[in-house]
MIDODO-324721 format. One record per residue (C-alpha): x negated, y negated, z negated; residue in one letter; residue number from 1. Coordinates in steps of 0.02 Angstrom, whole numbers. Layout:
! MIDODO-324721
     px     py     pz kolvo dolum
      X      Y      Z     a   NUM
...
//
This chain:
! MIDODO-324721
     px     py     pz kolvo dolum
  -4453  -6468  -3183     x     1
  -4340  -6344  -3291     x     2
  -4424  -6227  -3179     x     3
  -4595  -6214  -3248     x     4
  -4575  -6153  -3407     x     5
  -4463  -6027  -3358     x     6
  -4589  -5956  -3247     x     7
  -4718  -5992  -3394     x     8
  -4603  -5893  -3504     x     9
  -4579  -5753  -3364     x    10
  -4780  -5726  -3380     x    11
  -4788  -5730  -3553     x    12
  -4665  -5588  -3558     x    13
  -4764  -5477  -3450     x    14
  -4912  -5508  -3568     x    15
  -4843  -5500  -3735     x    16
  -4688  -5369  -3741     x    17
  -4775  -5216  -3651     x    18
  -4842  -5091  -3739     x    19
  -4780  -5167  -3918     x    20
  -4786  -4984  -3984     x    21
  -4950  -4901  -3924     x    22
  -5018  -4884  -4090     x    23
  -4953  -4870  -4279     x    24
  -4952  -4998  -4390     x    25
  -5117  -5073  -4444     x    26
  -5141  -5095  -4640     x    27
  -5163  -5216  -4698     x    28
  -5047  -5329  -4626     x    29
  -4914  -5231  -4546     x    30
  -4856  -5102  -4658     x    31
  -4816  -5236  -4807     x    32
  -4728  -5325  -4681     x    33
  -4612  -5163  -4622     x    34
  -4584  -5104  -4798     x    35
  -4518  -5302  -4855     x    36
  -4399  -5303  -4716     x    37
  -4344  -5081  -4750     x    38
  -4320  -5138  -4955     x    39
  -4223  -5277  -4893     x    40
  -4099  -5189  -4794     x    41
  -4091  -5038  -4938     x    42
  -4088  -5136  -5057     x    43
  -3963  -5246  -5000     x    44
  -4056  -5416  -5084     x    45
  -4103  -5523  -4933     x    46
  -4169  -5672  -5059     x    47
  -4324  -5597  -5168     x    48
  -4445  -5511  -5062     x    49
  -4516  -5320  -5134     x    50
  -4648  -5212  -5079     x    51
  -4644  -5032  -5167     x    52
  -4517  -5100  -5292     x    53
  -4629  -5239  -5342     x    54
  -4577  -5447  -5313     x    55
  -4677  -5503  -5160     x    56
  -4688  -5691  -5151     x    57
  -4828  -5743  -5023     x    58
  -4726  -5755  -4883     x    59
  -4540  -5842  -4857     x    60
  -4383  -5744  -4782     x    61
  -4369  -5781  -4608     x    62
  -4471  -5645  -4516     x    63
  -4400  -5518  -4628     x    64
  -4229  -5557  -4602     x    65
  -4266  -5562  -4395     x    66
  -4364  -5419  -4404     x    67
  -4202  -5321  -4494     x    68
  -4089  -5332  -4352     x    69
  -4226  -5263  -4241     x    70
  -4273  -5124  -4355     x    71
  -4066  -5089  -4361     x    72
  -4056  -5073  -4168     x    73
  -4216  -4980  -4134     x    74
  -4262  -4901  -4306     x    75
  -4408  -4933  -4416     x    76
  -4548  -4935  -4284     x    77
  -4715  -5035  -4236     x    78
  -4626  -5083  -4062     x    79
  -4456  -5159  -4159     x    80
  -4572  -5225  -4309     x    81
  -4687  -5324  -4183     x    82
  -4539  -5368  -4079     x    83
  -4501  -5549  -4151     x    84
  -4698  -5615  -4155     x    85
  -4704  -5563  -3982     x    86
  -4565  -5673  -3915     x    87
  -4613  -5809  -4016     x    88
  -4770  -5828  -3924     x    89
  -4656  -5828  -3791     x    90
  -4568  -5963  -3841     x    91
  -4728  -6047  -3882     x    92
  -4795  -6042  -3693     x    93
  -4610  -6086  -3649     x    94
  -4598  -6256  -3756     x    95
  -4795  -6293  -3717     x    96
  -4746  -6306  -3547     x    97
  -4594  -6400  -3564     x    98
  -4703  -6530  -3659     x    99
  -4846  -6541  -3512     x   100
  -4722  -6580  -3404     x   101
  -4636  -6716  -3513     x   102
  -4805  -6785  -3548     x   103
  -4902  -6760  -3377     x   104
  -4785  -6679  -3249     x   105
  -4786  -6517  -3172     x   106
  -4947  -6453  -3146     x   107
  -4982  -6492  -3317     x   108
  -4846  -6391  -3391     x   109
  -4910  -6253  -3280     x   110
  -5070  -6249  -3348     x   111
  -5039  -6316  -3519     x   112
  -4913  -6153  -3534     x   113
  -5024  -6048  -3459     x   114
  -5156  -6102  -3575     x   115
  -5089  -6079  -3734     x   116
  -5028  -5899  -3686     x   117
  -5207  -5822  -3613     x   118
  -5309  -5846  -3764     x   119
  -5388  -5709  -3878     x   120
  -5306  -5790  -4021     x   121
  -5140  -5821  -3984     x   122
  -5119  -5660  -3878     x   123
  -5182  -5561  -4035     x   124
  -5075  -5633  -4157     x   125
  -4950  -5604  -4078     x   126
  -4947  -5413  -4076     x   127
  -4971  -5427  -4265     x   128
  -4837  -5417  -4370     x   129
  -4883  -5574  -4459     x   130
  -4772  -5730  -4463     x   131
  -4913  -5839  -4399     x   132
  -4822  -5854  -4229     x   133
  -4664  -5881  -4268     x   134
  -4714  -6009  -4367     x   135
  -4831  -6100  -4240     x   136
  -4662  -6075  -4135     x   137
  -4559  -6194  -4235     x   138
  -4738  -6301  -4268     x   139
  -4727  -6306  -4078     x   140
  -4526  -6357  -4067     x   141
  -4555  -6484  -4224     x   142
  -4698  -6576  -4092     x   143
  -4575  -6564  -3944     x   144
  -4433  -6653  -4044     x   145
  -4527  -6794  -4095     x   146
  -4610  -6796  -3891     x   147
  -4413  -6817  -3836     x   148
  -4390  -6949  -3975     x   149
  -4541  -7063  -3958     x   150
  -4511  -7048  -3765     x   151
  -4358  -7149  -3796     x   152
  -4258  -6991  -3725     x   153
  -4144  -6990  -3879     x   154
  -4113  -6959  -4078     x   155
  -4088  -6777  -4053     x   156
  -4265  -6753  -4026     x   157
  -4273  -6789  -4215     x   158
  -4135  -6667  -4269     x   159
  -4246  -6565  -4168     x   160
  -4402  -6613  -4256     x   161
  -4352  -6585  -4442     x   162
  -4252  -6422  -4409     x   163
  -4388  -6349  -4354     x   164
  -4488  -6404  -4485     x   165
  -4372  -6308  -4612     x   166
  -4359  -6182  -4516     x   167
  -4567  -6161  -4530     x   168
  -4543  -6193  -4731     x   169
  -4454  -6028  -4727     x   170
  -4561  -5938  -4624     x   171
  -4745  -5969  -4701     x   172
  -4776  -6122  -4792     x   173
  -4675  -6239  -4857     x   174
  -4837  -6363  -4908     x   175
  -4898  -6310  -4703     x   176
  -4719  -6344  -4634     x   177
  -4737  -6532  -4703     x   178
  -4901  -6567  -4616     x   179
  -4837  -6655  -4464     x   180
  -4766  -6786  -4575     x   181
  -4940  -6821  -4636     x   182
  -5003  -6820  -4454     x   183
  -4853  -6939  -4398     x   184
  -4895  -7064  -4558     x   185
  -5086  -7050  -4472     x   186
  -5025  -7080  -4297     x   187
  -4921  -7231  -4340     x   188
  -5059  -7311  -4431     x   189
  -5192  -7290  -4302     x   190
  -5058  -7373  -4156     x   191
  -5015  -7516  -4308     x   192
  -4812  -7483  -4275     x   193
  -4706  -7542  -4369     x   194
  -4567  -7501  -4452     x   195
  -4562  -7323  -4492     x   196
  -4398  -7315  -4556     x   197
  -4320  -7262  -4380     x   198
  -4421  -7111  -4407     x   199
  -4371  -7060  -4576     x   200
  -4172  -7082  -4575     x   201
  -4084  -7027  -4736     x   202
  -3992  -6887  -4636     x   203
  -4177  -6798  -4573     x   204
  -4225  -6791  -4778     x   205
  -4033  -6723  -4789     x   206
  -4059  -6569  -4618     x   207
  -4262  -6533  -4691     x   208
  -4202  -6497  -4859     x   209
  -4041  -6387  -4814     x   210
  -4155  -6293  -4717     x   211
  -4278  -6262  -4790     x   212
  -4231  -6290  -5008     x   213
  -4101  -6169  -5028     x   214
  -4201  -5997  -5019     x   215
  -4346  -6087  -5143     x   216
  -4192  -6130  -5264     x   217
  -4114  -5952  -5257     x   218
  -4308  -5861  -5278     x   219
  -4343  -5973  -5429     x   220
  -4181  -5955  -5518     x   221
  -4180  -5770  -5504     x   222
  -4384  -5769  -5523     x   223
  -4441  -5879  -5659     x   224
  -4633  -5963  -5623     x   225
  -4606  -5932  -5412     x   226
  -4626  -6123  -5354     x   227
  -4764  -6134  -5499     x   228
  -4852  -5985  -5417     x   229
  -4802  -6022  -5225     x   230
  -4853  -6217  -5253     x   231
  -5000  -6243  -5381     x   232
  -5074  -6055  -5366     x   233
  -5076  -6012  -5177     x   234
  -5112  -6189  -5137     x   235
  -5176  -6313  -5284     x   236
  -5289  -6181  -5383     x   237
  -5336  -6077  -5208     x   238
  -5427  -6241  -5132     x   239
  -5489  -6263  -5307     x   240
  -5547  -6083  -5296     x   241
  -5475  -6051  -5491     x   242
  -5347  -5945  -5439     x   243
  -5231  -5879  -5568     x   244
  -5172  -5716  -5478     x   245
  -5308  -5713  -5346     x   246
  -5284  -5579  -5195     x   247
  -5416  -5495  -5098     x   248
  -5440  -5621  -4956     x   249
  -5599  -5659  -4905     x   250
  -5631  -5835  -4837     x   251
  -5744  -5886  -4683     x   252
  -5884  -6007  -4703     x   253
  -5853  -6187  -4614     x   254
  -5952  -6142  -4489     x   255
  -5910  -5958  -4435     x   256
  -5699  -6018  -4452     x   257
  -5767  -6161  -4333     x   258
  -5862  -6019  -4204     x   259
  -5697  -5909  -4219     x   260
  -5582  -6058  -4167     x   261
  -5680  -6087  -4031     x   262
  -5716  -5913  -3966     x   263
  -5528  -5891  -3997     x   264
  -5480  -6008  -3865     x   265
  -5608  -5980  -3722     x   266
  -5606  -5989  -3593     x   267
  -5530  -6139  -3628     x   268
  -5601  -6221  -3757     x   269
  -5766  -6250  -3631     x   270
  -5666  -6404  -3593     x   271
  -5628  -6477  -3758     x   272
  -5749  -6605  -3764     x   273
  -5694  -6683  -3609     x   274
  -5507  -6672  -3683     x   275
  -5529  -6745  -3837     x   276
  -5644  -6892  -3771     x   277
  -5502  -6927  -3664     x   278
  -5379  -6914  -3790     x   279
  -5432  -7046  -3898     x   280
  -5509  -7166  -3787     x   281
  -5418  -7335  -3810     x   282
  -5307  -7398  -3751     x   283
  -5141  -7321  -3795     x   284
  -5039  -7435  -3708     x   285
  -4855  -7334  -3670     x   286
  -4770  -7196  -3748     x   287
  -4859  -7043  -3652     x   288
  -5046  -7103  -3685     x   289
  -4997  -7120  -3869     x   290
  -4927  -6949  -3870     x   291
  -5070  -6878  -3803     x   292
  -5161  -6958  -3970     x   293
  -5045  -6886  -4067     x   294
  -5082  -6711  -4010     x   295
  -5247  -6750  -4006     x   296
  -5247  -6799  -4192     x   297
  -5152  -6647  -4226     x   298
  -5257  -6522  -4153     x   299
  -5424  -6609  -4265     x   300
  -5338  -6624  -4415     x   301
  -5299  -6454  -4422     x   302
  -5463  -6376  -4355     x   303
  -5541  -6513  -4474     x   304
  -5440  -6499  -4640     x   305
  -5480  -6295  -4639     x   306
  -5668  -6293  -4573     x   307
  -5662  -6432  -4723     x   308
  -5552  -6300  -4851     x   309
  -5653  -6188  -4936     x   310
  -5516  -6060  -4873     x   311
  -5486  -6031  -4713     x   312
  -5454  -5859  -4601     x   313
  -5489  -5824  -4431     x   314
  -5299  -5867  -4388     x   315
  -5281  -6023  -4481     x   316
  -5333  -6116  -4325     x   317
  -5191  -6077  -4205     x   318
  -5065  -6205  -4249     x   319
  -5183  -6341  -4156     x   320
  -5201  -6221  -3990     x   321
  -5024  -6280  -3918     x   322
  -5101  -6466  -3943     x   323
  -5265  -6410  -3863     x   324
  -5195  -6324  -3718     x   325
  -5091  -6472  -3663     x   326
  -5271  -6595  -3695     x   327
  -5352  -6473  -3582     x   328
  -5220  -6468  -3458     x   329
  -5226  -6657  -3442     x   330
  -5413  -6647  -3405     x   331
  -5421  -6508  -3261     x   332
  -5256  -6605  -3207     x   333
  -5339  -6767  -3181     x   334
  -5508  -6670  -3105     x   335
  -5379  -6574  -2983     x   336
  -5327  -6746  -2928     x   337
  -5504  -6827  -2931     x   338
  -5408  -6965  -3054     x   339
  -5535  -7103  -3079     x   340
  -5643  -7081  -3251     x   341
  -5604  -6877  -3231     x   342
  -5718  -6740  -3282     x   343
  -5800  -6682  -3112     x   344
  -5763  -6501  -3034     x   345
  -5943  -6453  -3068     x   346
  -5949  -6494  -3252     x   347
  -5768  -6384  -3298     x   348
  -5816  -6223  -3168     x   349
  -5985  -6226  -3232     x   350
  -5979  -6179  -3403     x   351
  -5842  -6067  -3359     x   352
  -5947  -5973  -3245     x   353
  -6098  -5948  -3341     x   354
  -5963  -5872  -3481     x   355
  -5895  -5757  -3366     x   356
  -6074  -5717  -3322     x   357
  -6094  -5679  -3490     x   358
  -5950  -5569  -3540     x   359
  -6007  -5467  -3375     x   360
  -6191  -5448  -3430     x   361
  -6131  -5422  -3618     x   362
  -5978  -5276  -3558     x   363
  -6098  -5193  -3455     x   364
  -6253  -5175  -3558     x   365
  -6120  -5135  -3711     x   366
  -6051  -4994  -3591     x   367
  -6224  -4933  -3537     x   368
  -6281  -4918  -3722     x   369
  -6415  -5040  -3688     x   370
  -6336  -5156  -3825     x   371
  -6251  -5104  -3980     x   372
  -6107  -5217  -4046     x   373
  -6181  -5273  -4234     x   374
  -6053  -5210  -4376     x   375
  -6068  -5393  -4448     x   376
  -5959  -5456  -4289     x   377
  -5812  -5354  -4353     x   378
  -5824  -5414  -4516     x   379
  -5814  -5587  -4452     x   380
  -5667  -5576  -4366     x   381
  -5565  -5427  -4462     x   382
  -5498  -5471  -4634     x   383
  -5500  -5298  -4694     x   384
  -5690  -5297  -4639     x   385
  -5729  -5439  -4720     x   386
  -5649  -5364  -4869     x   387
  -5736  -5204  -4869     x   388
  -5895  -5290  -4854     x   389
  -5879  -5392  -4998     x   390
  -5855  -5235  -5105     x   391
  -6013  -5154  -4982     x   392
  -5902  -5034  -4894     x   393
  -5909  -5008  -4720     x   394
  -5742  -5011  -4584     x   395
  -5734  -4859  -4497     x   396
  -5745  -4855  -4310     x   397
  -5735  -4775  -4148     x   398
  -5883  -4676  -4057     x   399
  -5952  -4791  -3888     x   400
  -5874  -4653  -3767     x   401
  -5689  -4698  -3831     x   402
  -5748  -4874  -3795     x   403
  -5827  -4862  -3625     x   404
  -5671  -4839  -3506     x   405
  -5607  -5016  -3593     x   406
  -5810  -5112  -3570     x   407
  -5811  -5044  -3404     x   408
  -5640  -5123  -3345     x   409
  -5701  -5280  -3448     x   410
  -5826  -5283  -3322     x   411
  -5770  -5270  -3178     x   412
  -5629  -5395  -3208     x   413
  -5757  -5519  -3254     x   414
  -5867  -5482  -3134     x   415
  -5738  -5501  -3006     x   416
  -5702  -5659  -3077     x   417
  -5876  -5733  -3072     x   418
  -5893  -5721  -2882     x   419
  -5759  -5787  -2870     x   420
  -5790  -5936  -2983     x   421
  -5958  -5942  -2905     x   422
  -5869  -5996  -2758     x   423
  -5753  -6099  -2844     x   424
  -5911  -6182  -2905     x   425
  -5990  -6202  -2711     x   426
  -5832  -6258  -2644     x   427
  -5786  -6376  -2796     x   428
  -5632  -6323  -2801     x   429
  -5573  -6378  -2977     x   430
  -5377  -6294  -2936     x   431
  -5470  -6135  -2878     x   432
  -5567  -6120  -3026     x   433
  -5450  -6160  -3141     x   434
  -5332  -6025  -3059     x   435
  -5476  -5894  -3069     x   436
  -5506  -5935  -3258     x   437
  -5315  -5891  -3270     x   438
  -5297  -5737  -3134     x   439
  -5466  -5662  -3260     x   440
  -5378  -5698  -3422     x   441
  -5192  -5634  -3354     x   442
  -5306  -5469  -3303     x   443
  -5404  -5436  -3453     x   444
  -5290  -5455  -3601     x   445
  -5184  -5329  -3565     x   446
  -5277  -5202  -3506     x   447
  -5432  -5237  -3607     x   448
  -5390  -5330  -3768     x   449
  -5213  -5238  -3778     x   450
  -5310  -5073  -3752     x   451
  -5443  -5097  -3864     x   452
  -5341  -5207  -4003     x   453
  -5233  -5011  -3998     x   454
  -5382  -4926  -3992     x   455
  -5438  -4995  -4151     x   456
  -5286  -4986  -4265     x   457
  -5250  -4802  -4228     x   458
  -5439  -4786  -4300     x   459
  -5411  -4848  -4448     x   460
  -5221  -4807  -4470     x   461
  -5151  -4711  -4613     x   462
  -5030  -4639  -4514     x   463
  -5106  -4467  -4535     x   464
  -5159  -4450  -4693     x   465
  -4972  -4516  -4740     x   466
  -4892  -4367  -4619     x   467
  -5022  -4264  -4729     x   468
  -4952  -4309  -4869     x   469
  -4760  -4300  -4838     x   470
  -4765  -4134  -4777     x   471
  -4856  -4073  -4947     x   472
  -4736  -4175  -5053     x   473
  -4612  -4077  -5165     x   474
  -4481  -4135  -5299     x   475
  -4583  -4201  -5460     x   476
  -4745  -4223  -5371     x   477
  -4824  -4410  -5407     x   478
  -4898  -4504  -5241     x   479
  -5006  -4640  -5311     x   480
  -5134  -4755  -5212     x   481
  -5307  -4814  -5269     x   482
  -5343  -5024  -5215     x   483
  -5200  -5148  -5147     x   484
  -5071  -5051  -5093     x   485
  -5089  -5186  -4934     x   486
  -5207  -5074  -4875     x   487
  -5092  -4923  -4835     x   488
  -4944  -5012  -4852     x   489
  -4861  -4935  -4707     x   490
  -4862  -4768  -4806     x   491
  -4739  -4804  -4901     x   492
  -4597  -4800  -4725     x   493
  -4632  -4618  -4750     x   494
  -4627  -4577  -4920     x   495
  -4476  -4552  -5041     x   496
  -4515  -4622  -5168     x   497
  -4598  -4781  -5241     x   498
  -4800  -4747  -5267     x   499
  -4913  -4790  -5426     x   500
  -5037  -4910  -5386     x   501
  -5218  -4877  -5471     x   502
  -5327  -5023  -5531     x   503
  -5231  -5130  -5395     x   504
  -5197  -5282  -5472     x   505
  -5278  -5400  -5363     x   506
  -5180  -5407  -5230     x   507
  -5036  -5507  -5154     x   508
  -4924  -5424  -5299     x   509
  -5015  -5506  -5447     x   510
  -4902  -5604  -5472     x   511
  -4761  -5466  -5460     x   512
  -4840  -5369  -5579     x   513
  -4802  -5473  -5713     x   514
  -4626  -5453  -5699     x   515
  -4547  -5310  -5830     x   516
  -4485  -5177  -5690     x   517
  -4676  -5176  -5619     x   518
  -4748  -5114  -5795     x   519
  -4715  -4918  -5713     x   520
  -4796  -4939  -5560     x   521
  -4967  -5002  -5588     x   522
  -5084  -4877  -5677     x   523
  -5264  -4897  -5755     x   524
  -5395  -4771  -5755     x   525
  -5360  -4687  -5946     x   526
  -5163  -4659  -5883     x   527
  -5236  -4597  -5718     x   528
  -5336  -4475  -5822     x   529
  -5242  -4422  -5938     x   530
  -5086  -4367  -5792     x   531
  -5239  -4305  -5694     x   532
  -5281  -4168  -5806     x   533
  -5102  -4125  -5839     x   534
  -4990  -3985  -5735     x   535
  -4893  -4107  -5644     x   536
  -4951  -4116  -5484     x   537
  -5027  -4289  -5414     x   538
  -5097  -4346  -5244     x   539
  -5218  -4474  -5240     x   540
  -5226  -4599  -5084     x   541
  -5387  -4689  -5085     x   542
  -5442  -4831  -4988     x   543
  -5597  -4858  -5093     x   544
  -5752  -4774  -5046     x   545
  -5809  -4599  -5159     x   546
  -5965  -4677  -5229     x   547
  -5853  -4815  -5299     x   548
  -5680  -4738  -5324     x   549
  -5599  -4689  -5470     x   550
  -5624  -4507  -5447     x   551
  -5785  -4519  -5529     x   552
  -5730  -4530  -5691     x   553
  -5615  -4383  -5655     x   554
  -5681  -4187  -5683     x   555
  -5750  -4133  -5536     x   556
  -5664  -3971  -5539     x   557
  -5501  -4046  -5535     x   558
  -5542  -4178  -5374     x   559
  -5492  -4066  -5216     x   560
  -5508  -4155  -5058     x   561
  -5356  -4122  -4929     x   562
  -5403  -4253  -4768     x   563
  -5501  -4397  -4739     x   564
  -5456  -4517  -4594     x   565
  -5456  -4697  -4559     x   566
  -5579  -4784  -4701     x   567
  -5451  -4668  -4820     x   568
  -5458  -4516  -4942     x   569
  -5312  -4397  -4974     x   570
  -5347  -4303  -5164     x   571
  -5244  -4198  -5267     x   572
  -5264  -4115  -5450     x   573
  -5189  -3967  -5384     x   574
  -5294  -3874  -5231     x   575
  -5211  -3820  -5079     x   576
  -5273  -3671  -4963     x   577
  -5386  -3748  -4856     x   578
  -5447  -3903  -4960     x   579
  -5625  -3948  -5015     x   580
  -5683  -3981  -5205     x   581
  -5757  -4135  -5199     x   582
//
C-alpha cells in the first residue's frame, strides 16, 4: 500500500523538478517573490515582509522563509526560487495517493495521484514561484488528517488536520486556511451527526492558533492597521469590490474562471459529471462513502463559492483538484472493474478521444499557420495580459517559427495518443485508456508545456533590459520604474540600490506606501519632471506603453531611448552613444 505513493511521488519528481531553471524569472509574480525572501535574509527581519524597502503584506511568511534556505545553498536563482512549489506538488500527488488508497484501495491511489499531478493547472503552478501549491499542499494534508480520523484510524489524524491548517494560515490565507471548517460544519449537517464536539477538542483551537496567530500578532504590533488591511480590505471590501488600497488584479467573469477550471484539469475533468453524480448519490451508509461526499462537497464549494465571487483568478480553482482527482479515480476505478451502476468504457474513452482528436487537429493547423492562436486567449489565462488589456496594451509575444518545434511535438504526442485511444475505444478497454490518457499527459507536459511555459517568460522577461541597466549604472545615478514595480520586480536582484517607483501606487504596496519610510520611494509626475530636467542622471524603466507613459509629458529632447525588450522600455535623461531620441 505504502508503495503507491512513493512511486506516485517518484513520477511527480521527474515531472516537476527538471528543468526548474530554463528561463528567468517571470514578472509579475516571481521577481516580488525573490526580492521578499533576498530583503529578508539582508535585512535580517524574518517577520514584516518588504519589497524595494517598502512593507509587503499580501502574502504570509512561510514560502519566504523556505525559499531562504534554498536561495542560501544555491544562490539567488529561478531554479532555487522555484524549488519549494515544485516539491510541494510533489507532496500533493504523494498525499493524493495515499488518500485513494485509504478511501478506494490501490488502483485508486494510482490514478487519483497520477491525476492530480498531470494537469495543466497544477503542473503550471507549480513552476511558479507563487505559494498557491504549497498551500494546496497543507489544504491536501489538512483533508488527509481528518480521512485518518473519521476512518476511526485514530486522534492523530486531527493533530494532523489543524496543523496543517495553520500551517496554510501562514502561507496564503488565513480567512482560505479556515475553509475546511466551514466544509466539515456542511458535511456534518448533510449526514445529521451528531455531536460535533469530538471534532472540535479544546486542544485543536489551542495547535490552530499557535500555528498559525503568532506571525499575525508580531506583523500587527510592529505594523499598525495590518489585520484591518489583510482581513476587511483583501477580503471584506475586495468581494464588495470597494477596495481601500486596490491592486492591479484583474478578475475573470463566472463563466470564463468556470471554462479555465475545467480546461485546467482535462483531460480529466471529461469525467466529472460521472464523479460527482456518484459522489452524492445517497446513501452514505459507512465511513468511506461519506468521505467521498465530503470531498465531493469540497471540490463544489470551492469551484462554486469563486465562479460565485466577483473575484476570482485562473488559479483560484486548484485547491478542489486533489478532491476531483480522487472522485475521478473512483469512477474509472469502478468502470475498470465493471462495478454495477459504473460509467461504461465507451462513455469515459470517448470524450477523451475526440479531445485528443482535437488538440491534434488544433497543434497541427496552429503549426501549419492555417490557424492563428487569438491574442484574447492569452489574456484569459495570463494575469499580466489581462492587466495590460484593461489599460489597452498588448503582451508581447513570440514569432510562430519559435513556436513550431513545440506545436509540432504537441502533435505528434497527441496524435500518437489518439490511435491509441482509438483502440482503447474498439477494444473497451477502460484500464488501457485510462493509461493512454496518462502515458499522453506524462509526455506532453514536459516537453511541451515546460518548453513553451519557458518559452514564454524569457519573452517577456526583464532580464535584459535589467543587465542593460546595471552595466550603465554609476555612483549617484537614480534607477526608477514607471507602473507596479510587480511588473519588473525581479530587477531589483540586480540592482544596488532601492528604485523610485513612478505613479505606482496601485499595486500590492498600497498599503505599504502609507507607511513614513515609503514617502522617498514613490514619485509623481511634477517630481519626475522636475529631477528629469536636472544634471543628475536618471534611467527610466517602463512597463507602460509610449503612447500612455509618462514620458509624454517630458521634453522630447531629453527622452533617449537605450533598449526595448519584453513589453518594457529602458530611458535615460542623459544619452548614451548608440541610443535613440525618442
Amino acid at each position: 500500500m505504502r508503495g503507491v505513493p512513493f512511486g506516485v511521488a517518484v513520477v511527480a519528481v521527474g515531472l516537476y523538478l527538471v528543468g526548474l531553471g530554463a528561463a528567468p524569472f517571470i514578472d509579475p509574480p516571481e521577481g516580488l517573490h525573490a526580492e521578499v525572501t533576498r530583503q529578508m535574509a539582508a535585512l535580517g527581519d524574518w517577520i514584516t515582509p518588504r519589497v524595494d524597502g517598502v512593507r509587503y503584506f499580501d502574502t504570509p511568511p512561510l514560502l519566504y522563509w523556505l525559499t531562504s534556505g534554498s536561495f542560501a545553498v544555491a544562490g539567488t536563482t529561478p531554479a532555487a526560487a522555484r524549488l519549494w512549489p515544485a516539491l510541494a506538488a510533489v507532496g500533493v500527488a504523494a498525499v493524493t495517493a495515499r488518500l485513494g488508497v485509504m478511501l478506494g484501495g490501490p488502483r485508486v491511489g494510482l490514478l487519483a495521484g497520477l491525476m492530480v499531478a498531470t494537469n495543466l493547472g497544477v503542473f503550471l503552478c507549480a513552476r511558479i514561484v507563487e505559494p498557491d501549491l504549497v498551500f494546496l499542499l497543507w489544504l491536501t494534508l489538512a483533508w488527509a488528517g481528518f480521512a485518518i480520523a473519521y476512518s476511526g484510524r485514530g486522534r492523530r489524524g486531527l493533530v494532523l488536520f489543524y496543523a496543517a491548517l495553520g500551517l496554510a494560515a501562514i502561507t496564503k490565507d488565513i480567512v482560505g486556511a479556515l475553509a475546511p471548517l466551514v466544509v466539515v460544519a456542511m458535511f456534518f449537517w448533510l449526514t445529521g451527526e451528531r455531536p460535533l464536539t469530538p471534532w472540535v477538542p479544546w486542544w485543536s483551537v489551542l495547535l490552530l492558533a499557535a500555528i498559525a496567530l503568532p506571525w499575525y500578532v508580531l506583523v500587527e504590533a510592529r505594523n499598525r492597521g495590518f489585520l484591518w488591511y489583510t482581513l476587511v480590505d483583501n477580503h471584506v471590501l475586495r468581494f464588495a469590490r470597494q477596495r481601500v488600497f486596490p491592486d492591479e488584479d484583474v478578475p475573470l467573469g463566472s463563466s470564463a474562471f468556470l471554462l479555465v477550471t475545467l480546461l485546467a484539469f482535462l483531460p480529466w475533468a471529461l469525467a466529472l459529471p460521472w464523479a460527482l453524480l456518484r459522489a452524492f448519490r445517497r446513501p452514505w451508509e459507512d465511513a468511506p462513502s461519506r468521505l467521498w461526499l465530503l470531498f465531493a462537497l469540497w471540490a463544489v464549494v470551492v469551484v462554486g463559492f469563486f465562479t460565485a465571487s466577483p473575484f476570482k483568478l485562473p488559479h483560484h480553482g486548484l485547491p478542489a483538484f486533489p478532491a476531483l482527482a480522487l472522485l475521478v479515480a473512483r469512477v474509472w476505478d469502478e468502470t475498470i472493474d465493471a462495478a454495477p451502476g459504473s460509467a461504461g468504457p465507451r462513455a469515459l474513452l470517448g470524450p477523451l478521444l475526440v479531445l485528443f482528436a482535437l488538440a491534434t487537429i488544433a497543434l497541427v493547423a496552429a503549426w501549419s499557420g492555417v490557424v492563428r492562436i487569438p491574442p484574447d486567449v492569452l489574456a484569459t489565462l495570463d494575469g499580466s495580459a489581462r492587466r495590460l488589456a484593461a489599460t489597452g496594451q498588448s503582451a508581447p509575444g513570440s514569432p510562430l517559427d519559435a513556436w513550431r518545434p513545440l506545436l509540432a511535438r504537441g502533435a505528434v504526442i497527441f496524435g500518437i495518443g489518439t490511435v491509441a485511444m482509438a483502440v482503447a475505444l474498439w477494444r473497451r478497454a477502460a484500464a488501457l485508456g485510462v493509461g493512454v490518457a496518462l502515458a499522453t499527459t506524462i509526455a506532453f507536459l514536459p516537453t511541451v508545456a515546460a518548453e513553451g511555459m519557458a518559452q514564454f517568460v524569457r519573452a517577456r522577461s526583464v532580464q535584459p533590459l535589467a543587465a542593460t541597466l546595471a552595466q550603465r549604472l554609476r555612483p549617484g545615478d537614480v534607477v526608477l520604474h514607471e507602473g507596479a514595480i510587480e511588473h519588473s520586480a525581479s530587477a531589483l536582484l540586480v540592482l544596488p540600490a532601492r528604485v523610485g517607483i513612478v505613479n505606482g501606487f496601485q499595486s500590492s504596496l498600497a498599503f505599504g506606501a502609507t507607511f513614513p519610510e515609503a514617502r522617498e520611494v514613490f514619485w509623481d509626475a511634477p517630481r519626475l519632471q522636475a529631477a528629469w530636467s536636472g544634471q543628475r542622471r536618471l534611467f527610466l524603466l517602463s512597463a507602460v506603453d509610449p503612447a500612455r507613459s509618462v514620458v509624454r509629458t517630458l521634453a522630447p529632447a531629453s527622452v533617449h531611448l537605450i533598449a526595448q525588450t519584453g513589453g518594457r522600455w529602458l530611458y535615460s535623461n542623459l544619452a548614451d552613444p548608440g541610443t535613440s531620441v525618442r
